[in-house]
C-alpha positions as a Markdown table, in Angstrom:
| # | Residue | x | y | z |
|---|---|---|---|---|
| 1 | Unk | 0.0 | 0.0 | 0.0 |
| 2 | Unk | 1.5 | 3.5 | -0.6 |
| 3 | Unk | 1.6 | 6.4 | 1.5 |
| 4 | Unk | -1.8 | 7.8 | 0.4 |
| 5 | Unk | -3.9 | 4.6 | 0.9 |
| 6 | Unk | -1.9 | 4.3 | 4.0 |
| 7 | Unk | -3.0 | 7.8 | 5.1 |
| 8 | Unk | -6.7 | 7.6 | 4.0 |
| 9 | Unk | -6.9 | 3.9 | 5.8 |
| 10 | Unk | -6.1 | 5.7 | 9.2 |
| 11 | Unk | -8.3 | 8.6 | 7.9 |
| 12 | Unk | -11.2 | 5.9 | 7.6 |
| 13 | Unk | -10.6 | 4.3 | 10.8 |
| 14 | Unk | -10.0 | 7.8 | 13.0 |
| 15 | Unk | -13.7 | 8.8 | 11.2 |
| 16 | Unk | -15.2 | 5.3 | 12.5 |
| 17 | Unk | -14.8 | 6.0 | 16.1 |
| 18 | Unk | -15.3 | 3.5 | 19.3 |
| 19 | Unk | -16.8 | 0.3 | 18.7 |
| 20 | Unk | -18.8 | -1.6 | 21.4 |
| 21 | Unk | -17.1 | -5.3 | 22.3 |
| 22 | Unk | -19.3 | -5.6 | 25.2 |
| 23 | Unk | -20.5 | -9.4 | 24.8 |
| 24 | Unk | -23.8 | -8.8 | 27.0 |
| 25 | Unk | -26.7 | -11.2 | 26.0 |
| 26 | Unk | -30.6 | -9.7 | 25.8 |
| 27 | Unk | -32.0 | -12.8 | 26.2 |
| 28 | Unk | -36.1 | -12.4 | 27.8 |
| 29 | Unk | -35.7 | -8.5 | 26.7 |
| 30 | Unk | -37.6 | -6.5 | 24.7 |
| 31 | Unk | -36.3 | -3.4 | 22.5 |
| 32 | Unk | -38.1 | -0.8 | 20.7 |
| 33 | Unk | -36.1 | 0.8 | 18.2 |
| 34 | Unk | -38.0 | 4.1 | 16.1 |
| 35 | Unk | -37.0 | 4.3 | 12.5 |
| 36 | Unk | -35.2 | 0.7 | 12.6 |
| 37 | Unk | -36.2 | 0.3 | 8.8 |
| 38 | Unk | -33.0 | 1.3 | 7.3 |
| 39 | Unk | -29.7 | 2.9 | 8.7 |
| 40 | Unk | -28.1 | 3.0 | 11.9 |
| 41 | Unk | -31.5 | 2.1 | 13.6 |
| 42 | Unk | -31.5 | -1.3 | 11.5 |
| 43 | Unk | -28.2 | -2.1 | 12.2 |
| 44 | Unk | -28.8 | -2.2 | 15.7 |
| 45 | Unk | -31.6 | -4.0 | 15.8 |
| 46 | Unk | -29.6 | -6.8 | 13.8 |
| 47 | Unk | -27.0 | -6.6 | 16.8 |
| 48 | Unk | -29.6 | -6.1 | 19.6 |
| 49 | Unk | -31.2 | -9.3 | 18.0 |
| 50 | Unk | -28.0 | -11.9 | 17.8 |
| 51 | Unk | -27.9 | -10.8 | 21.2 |
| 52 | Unk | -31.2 | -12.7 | 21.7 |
| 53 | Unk | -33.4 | -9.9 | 22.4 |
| 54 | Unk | -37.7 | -9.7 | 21.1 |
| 55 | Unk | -36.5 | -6.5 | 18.9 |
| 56 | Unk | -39.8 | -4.4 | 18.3 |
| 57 | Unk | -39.5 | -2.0 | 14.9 |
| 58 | Unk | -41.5 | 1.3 | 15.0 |
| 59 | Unk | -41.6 | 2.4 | 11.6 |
| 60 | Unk | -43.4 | 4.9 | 9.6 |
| 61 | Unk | -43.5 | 3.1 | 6.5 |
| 62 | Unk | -44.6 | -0.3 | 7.1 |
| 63 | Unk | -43.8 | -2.1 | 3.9 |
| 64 | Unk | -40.0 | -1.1 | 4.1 |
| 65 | Unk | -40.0 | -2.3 | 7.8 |
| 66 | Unk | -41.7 | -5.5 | 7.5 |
| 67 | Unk | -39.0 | -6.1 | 4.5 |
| 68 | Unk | -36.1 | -4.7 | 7.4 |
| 69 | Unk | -37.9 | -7.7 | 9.3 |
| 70 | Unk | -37.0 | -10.4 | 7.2 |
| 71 | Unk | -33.3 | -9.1 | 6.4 |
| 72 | Unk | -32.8 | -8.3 | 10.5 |
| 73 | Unk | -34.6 | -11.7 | 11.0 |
| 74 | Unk | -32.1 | -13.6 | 8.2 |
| 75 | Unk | -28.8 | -12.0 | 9.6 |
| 76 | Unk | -29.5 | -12.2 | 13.3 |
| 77 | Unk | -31.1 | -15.9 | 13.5 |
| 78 | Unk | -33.2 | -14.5 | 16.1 |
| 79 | Unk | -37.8 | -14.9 | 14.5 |
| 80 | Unk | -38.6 | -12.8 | 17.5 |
| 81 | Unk | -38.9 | -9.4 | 15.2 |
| 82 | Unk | -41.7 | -7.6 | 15.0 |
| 83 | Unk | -43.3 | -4.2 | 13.1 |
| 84 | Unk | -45.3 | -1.8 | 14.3 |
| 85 | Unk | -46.9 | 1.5 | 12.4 |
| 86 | Unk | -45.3 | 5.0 | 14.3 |
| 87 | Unk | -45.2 | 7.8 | 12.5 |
| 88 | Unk | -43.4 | 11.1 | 14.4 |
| 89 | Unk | -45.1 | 13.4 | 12.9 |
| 90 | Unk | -48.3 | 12.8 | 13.8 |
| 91 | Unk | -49.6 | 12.6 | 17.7 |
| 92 | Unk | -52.3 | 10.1 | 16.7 |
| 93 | Unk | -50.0 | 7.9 | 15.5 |
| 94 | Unk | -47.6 | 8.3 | 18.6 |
| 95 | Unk | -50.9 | 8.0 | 20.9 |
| 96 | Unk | -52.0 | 4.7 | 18.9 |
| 97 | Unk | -48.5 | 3.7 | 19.2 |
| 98 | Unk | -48.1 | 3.7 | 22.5 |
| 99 | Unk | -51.2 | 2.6 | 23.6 |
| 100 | Unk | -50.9 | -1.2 | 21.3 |
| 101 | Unk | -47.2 | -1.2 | 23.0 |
| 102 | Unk | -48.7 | -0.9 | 26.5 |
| 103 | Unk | -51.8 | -3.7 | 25.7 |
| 104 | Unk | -49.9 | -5.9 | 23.7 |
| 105 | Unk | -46.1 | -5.9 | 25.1 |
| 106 | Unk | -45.7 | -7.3 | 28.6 |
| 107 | Unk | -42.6 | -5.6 | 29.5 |
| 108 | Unk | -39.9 | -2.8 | 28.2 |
| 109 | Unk | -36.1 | -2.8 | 28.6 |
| 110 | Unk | -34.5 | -0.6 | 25.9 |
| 111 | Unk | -36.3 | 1.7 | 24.1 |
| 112 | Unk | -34.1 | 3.8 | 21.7 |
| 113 | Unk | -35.4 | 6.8 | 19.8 |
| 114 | Unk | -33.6 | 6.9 | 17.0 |
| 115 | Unk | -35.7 | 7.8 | 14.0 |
| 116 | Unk | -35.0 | 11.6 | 12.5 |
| 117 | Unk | -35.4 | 14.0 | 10.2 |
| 118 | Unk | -32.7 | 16.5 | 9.1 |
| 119 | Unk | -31.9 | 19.6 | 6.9 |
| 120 | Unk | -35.9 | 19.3 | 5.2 |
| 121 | Unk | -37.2 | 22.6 | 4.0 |
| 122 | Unk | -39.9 | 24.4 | 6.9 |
| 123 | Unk | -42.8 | 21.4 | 6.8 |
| 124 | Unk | -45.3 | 21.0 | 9.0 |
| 125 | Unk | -45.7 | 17.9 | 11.1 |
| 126 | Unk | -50.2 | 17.1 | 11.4 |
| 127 | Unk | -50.3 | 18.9 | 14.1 |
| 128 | Unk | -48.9 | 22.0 | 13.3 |
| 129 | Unk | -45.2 | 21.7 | 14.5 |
| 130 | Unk | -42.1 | 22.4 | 12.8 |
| 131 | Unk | -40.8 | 19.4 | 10.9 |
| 132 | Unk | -37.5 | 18.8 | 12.7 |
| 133 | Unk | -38.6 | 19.7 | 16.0 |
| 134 | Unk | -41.7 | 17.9 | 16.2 |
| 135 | Unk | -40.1 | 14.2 | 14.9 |
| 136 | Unk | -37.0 | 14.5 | 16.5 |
| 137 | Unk | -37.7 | 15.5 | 19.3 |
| 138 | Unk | -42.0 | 16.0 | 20.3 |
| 139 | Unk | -42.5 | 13.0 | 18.9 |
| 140 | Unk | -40.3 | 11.0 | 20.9 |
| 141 | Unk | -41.1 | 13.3 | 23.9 |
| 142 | Unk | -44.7 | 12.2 | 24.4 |
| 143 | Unk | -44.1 | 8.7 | 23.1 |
| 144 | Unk | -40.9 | 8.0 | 25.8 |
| 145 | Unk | -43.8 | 9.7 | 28.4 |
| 146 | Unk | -46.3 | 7.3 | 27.5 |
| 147 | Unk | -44.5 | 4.4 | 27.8 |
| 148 | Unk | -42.9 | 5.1 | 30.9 |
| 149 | Unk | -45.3 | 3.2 | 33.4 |
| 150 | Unk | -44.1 | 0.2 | 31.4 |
| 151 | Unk | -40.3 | 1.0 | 31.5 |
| 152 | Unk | -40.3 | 1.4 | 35.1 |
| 153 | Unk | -42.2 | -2.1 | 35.4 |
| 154 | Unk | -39.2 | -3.6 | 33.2 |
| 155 | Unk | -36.5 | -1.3 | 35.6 |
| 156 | Unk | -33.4 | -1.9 | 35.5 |
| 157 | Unk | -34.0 | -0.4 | 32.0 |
| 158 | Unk | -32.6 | 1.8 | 29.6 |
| 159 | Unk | -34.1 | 5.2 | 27.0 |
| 160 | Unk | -31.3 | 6.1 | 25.0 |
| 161 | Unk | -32.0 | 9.2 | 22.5 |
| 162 | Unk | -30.1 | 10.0 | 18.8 |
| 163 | Unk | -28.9 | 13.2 | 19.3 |
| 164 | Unk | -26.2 | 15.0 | 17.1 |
| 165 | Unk | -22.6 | 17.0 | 18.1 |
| 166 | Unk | -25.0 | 19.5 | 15.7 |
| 167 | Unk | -26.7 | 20.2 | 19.2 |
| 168 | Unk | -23.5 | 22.2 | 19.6 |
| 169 | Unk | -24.8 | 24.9 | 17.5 |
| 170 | Unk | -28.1 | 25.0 | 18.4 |
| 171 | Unk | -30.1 | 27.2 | 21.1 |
| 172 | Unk | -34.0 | 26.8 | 21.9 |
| 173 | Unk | -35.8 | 29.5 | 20.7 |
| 174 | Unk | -38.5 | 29.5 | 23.4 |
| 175 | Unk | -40.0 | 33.3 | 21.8 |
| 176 | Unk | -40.5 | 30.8 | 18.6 |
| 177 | Unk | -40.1 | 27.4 | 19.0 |
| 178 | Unk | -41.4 | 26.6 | 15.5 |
| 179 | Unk | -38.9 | 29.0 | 14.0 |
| 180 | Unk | -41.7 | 31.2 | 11.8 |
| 181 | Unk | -39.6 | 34.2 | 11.6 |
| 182 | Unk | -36.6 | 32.9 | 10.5 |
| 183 | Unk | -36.4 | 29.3 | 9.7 |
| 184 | Unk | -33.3 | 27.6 | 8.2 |
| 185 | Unk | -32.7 | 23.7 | 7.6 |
| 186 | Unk | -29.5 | 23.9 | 10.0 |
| 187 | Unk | -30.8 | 26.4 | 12.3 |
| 188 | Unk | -34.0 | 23.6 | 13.2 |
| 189 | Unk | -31.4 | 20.6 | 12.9 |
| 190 | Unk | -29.1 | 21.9 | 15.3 |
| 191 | Unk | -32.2 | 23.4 | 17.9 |
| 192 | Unk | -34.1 | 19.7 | 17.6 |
| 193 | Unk | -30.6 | 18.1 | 18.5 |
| 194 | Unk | -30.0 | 20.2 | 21.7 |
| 195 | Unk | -33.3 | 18.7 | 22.5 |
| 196 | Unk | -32.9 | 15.2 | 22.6 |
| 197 | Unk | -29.6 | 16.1 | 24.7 |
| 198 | Unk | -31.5 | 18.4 | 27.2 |
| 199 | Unk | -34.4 | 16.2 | 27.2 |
| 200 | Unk | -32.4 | 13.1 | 28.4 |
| 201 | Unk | -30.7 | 14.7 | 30.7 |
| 202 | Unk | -34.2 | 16.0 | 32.2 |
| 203 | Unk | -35.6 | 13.0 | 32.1 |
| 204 | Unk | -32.4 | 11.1 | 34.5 |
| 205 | Unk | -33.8 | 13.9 | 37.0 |
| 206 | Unk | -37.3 | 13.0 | 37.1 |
| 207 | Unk | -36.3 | 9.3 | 37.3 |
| 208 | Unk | -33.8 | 8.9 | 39.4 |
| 209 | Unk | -34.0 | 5.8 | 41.8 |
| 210 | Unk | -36.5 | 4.2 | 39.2 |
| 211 | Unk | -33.5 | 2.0 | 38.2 |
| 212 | Unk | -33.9 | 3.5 | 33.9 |
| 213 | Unk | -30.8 | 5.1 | 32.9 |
| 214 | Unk | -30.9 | 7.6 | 29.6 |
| 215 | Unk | -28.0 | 8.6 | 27.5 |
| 216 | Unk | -28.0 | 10.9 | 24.8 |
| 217 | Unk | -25.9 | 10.3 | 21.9 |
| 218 | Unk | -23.3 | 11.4 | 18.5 |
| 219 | Unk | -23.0 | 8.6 | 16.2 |
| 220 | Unk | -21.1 | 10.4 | 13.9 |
| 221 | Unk | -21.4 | 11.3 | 10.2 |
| 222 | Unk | -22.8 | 8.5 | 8.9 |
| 223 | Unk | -23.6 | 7.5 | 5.2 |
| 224 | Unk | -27.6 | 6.9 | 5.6 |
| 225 | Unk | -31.0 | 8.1 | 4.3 |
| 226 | Unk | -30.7 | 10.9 | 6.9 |
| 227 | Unk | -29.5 | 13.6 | 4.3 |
| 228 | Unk | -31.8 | 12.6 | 1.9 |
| 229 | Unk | -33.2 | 16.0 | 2.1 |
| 230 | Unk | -30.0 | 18.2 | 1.5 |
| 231 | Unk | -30.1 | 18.3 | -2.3 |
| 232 | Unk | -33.8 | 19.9 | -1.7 |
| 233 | Unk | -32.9 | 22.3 | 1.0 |
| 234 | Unk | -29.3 | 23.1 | -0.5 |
| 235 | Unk | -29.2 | 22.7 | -4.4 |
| 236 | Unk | -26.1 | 24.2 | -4.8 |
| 237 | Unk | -24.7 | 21.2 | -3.3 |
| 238 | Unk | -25.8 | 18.8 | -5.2 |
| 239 | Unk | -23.1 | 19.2 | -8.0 |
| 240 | Unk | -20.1 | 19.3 | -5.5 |
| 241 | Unk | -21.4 | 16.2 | -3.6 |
| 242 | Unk | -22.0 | 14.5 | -7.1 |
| 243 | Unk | -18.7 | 14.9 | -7.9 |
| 244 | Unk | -17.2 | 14.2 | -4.2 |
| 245 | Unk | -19.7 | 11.9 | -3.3 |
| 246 | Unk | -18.1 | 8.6 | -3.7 |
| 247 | Unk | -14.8 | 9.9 | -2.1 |
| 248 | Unk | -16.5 | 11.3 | 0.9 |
| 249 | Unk | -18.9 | 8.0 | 1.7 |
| 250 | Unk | -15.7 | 6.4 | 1.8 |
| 251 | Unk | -13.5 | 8.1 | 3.7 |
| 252 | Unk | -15.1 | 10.8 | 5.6 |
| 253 | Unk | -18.2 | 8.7 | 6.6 |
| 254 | Unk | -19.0 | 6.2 | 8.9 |
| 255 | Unk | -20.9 | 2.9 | 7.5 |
| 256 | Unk | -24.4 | 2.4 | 9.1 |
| 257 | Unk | -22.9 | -0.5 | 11.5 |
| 258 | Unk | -20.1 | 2.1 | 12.4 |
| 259 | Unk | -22.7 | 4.3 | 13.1 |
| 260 | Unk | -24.3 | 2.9 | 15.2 |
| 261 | Unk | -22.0 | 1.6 | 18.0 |
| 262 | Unk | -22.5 | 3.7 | 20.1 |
| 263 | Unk | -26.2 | 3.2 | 20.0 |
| 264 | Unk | -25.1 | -0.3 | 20.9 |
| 265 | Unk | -22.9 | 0.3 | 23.6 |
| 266 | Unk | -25.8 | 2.6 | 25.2 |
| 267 | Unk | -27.6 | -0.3 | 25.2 |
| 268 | Unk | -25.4 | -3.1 | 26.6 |
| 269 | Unk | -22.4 | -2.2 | 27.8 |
| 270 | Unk | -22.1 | -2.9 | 31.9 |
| 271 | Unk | -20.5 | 0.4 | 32.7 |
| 272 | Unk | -23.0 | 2.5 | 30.5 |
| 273 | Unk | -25.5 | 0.8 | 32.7 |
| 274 | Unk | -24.4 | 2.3 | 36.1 |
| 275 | Unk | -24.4 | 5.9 | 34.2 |
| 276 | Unk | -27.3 | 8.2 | 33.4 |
| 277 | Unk | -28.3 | 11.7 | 31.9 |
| 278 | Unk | -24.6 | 11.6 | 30.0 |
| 279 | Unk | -23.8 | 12.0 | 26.4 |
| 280 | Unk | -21.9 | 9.6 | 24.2 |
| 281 | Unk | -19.6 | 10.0 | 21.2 |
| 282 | Unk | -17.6 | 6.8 | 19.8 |
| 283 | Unk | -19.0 | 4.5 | 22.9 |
| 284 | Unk | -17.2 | 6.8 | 25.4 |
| 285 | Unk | -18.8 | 9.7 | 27.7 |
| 286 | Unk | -18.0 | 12.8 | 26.3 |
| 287 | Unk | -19.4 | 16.5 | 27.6 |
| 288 | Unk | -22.0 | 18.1 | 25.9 |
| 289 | Unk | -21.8 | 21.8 | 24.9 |
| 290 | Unk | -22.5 | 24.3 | 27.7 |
| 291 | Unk | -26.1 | 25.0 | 26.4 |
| 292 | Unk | -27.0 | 21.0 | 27.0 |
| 293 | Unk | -26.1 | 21.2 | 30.0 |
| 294 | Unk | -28.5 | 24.6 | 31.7 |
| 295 | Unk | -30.8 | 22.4 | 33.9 |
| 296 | Unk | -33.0 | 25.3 | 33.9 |
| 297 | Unk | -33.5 | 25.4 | 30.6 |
| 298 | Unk | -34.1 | 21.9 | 30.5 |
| 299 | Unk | -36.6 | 21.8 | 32.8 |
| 300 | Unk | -38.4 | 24.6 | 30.6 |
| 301 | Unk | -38.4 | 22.5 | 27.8 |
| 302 | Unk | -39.5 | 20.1 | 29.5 |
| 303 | Unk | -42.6 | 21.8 | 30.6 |
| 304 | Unk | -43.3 | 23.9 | 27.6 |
| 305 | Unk | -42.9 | 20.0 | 25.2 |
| 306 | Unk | -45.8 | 18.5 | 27.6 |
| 307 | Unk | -47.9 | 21.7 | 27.0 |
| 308 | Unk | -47.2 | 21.6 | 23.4 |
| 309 | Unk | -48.3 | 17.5 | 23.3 |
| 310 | Unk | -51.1 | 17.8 | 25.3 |
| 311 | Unk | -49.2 | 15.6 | 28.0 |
| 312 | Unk | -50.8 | 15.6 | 31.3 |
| 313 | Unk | -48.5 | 17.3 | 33.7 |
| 314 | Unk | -47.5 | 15.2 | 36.7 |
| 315 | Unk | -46.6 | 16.5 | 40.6 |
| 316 | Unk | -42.8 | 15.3 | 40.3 |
């Protein structure tokens, strides 16, 4: 190999990051994994499943998660993999959701939130919200709330949220949480990411001696579906990445299953188990920017997201 391939070898491998080696078994637990059609979400439900675990997909689109099914089902070994119709955007669905989890599921051990949306021009979610904010992170506030009773029946337990070191950038705009007045792709991205990072952290408070742990969590930059959306909110960059594509996939990115160690190791791993409220990056604790880490601010978002959802508020 000559210098160059030897340099963008270690290039690849410092881009991959941590990897979990933890060799825990899941056997007699039951994982929910959001957007586990495709991605990082589907390759750890292949990995939570060799580990013996009933692996639970929440997916919007049905037909491409029953079709995740049979490949996760295929490479794991494991038949115990089921589908179940979530869509993020809509509160309904979360409610409806929720409620079939709770009647039909008898307990709960790791649920990880890790569907998304990123850089998409200003949608609307059904009920109003702004795209990004209310899938990643309204979405997966109210349905994490309503499944709680049932987590803490399955205790010790875990909730591990997909958050992004975008949350670095990002600040909550509490005068205009929707972003009305002066949306940008990034500007939501980064706000929705700081988020699931405040909202974990929130949620360690309120259950502390429950025996569920949270993490939030960077997988990286990761070649997926995720950035499906930049061509549409960015078309300048569409020729650039055409012509870089390929060299950046390969070399800058992580794969999916690179991706989504740490998601794994949030999971499993024993240490990771005696730790909550933190934030991962490359299956190691790393700290969060300052923002992240404003408990009051946190507990505001807290309280203005179960306004927003129509969650019933709780005496804490």
């Amino acid at each position: 190999m000559n210098t160059a391939g030897f340099g963008l070898l270690l290039l690849k491998r410092w881009v991959a990051g941590g990897w979990c080696y933890s060799k825990a078994r899941l056997d007699g637990k039951t994982v929910l994994i959001t957007g586990a059609n495709t991605g990082i979400g589907k390759e750890t439900a292949i990995d939570l499943a060799k580990r013996g675990a009933k692996v639970i997909l929440a997916c919007r689109n049905v037909d491409k998660a029953k079709s995740a099914q049979a490949d996760i089902i295929r490479l794991s070994g494991n038949n115990n993999i089921s589908v179940i119709e979530l869509d993020l955007a809509s509160l309904d669905s979360v409610r409806q959701c929720a409620q079939k989890i709770i009647e039909g599921v008898p307990r709960l051990d790791i649920l990880i939130n890790n569907a998304g949306v990123m850089a998409c021009p200003r949608w609307e979610t059904k009920d109003g919200f702004e795209m990004q904010l209310g899938t990643n992170h309204l979405g997966h506030f109210l349905f994490t709330n309503l499944l709680l009773d049932l987590i803490k029946k399955s205790a010790p337990a875990r909730i591990i949220n997909l958050s992004s070191m975008a949350h670095e950038g990002g600040d909550i705009f509490f005068d205009d949480l929707m972003l009305t007045k002066d949306y940008t792709a990034i500007k939501s991205y980064c706000q929705s990411k700081l988020a699931n990072v405040l909202f974990s952290s929130e949620l360690a408070r309120r259950l502390e001696g429950t025996g569920i742990t949270t993490y939030s969590l960077h997988p990286g930059g990761v070649d997926t579906d995720l950035q499906r959306h930049v061509g549409t909110t960015w078309p300048w960059a569409r020729i650039p990445f055409m012509i870089m594509g390929p060299f950046i996939r390969t070399f800058l990115f992580k794969t999916a299953l690179q991706g989504a160690q740490t998601s794994i190791y949030c999971a499993v791993d024993e240490k990771a188990g005696q730790e909550t409220g933190l934030y991962y990056s490359d299956c190691a604790v790393k700290k969060p920017s300052p923002k992240a880490l404003d408990v009051t601010v946190a507990k505001k978002l807290w309280e203005v997201s179960a306004e927003l959802v129509g969650l019933e508020k709780k005496v804490e």
